[in-house]
C-alpha positions as CSV (number, residue, x, y, z in Angstrom):
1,X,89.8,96.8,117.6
2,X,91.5,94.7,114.8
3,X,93.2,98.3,113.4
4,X,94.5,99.1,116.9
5,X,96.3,96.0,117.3
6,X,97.5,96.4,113.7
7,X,98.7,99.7,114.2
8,X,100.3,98.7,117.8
9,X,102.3,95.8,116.4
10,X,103.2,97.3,113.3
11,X,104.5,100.5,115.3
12,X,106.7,97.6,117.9
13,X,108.2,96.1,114.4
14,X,109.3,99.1,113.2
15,X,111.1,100.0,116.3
16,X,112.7,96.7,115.9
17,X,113.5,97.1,112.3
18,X,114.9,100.7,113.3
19,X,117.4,98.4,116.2
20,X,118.1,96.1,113.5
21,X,119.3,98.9,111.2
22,X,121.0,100.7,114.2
23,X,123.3,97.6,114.3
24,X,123.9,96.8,111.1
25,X,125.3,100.0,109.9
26,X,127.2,100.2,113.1
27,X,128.3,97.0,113.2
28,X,129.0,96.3,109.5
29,X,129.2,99.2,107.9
30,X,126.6,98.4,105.6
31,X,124.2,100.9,104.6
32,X,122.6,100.0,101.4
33,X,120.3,96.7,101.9
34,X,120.2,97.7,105.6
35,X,118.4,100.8,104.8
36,X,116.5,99.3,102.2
37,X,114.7,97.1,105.3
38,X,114.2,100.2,107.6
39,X,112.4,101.9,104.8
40,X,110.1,98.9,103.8
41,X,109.9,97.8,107.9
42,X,108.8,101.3,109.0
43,X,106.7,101.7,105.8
44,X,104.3,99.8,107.0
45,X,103.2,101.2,110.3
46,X,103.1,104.8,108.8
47,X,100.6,103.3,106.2
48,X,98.2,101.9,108.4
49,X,98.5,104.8,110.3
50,X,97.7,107.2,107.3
51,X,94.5,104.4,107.0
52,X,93.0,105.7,109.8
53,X,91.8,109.2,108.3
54,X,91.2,107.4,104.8
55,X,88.6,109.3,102.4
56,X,86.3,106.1,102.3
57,X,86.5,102.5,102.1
58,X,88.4,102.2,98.5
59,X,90.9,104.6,99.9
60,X,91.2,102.6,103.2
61,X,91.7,99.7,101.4
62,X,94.6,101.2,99.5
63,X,96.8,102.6,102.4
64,X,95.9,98.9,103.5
65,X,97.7,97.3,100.6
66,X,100.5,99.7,100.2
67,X,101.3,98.7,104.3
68,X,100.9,94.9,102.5
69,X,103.0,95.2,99.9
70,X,105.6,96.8,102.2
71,X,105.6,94.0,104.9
72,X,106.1,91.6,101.3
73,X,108.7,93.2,100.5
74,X,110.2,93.4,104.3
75,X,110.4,89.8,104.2
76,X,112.6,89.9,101.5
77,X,115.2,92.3,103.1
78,X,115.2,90.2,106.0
79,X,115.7,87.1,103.9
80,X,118.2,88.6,102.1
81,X,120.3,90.3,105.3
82,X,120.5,86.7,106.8
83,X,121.2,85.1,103.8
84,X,123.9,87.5,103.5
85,X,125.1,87.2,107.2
86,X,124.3,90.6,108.3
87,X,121.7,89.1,110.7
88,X,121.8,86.1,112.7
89,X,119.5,83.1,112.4
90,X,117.3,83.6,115.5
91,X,117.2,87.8,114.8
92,X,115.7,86.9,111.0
93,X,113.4,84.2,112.8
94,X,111.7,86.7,114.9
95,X,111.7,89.6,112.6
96,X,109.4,87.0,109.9
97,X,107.6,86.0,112.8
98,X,106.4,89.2,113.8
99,X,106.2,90.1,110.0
100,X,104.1,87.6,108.9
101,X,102.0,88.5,111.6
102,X,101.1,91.6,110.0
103,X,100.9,90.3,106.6
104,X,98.1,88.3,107.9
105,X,96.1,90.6,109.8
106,X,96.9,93.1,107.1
107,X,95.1,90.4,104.7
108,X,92.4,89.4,106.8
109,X,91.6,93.9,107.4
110,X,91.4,93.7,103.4
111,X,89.4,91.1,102.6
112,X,86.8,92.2,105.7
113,X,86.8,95.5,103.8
114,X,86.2,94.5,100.5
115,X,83.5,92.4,101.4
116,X,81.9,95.3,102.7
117,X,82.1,97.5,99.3
């Protein structure tokens, strides 16, 4: 159950992160940190995804903290867009909102599995 809200709201953020791209580049120009954020924002879904035909529990765990490591660094990009002024206050507020979101369930799907092995 806990995976297939994971991979649900990790697959909304990423179309969010794609919209957020979509308008940046459009908008601004800017294609650098923009598409730094749709790699790291849509990283994460495809990760959890690729967790659901893991080898075994260790390899499960992995794909688990690669999608973890992507949502970190996620946060950054968005931090760094608003900080920049290519994304608005409220935009960057919902975007960490939803992020942090995953980091914890992503977190809380670890350490359940760990504590398993």
């Amino acid at each position: 159950m806990r995976e297939s809200i994971l991979k649900t709201k990790s697959y909304d953020f990423a179309l969010r992160i794609i919209s957020v791209y979509k308008s940046i580049s459009s908008n601004y120009k800017e294609y650098t940190l923009s598409k730094q954020l749709l790699r790291s924002g849509t990283s994460i879904g495809a990760n959890i995804r690729e967790a659901e035909f893991a080898q075994s529990n260790k390899d499960f765990i992995s794909k688990m903290s690669i999608a973890l490591k992507e949502a970190n660094e996620t946060d950054y990009w968005i931090s760094l867009l608003k900080d920049s002024n290519y994304i608005d206050s409220e935009t960057s507020k919902t975007l960490i909102f939803a992020n942090n979101e995953l980091i914890k369930m992503l977190v809380s799907t670890i350490n359940t599995m760990k504590s398993k092995a």
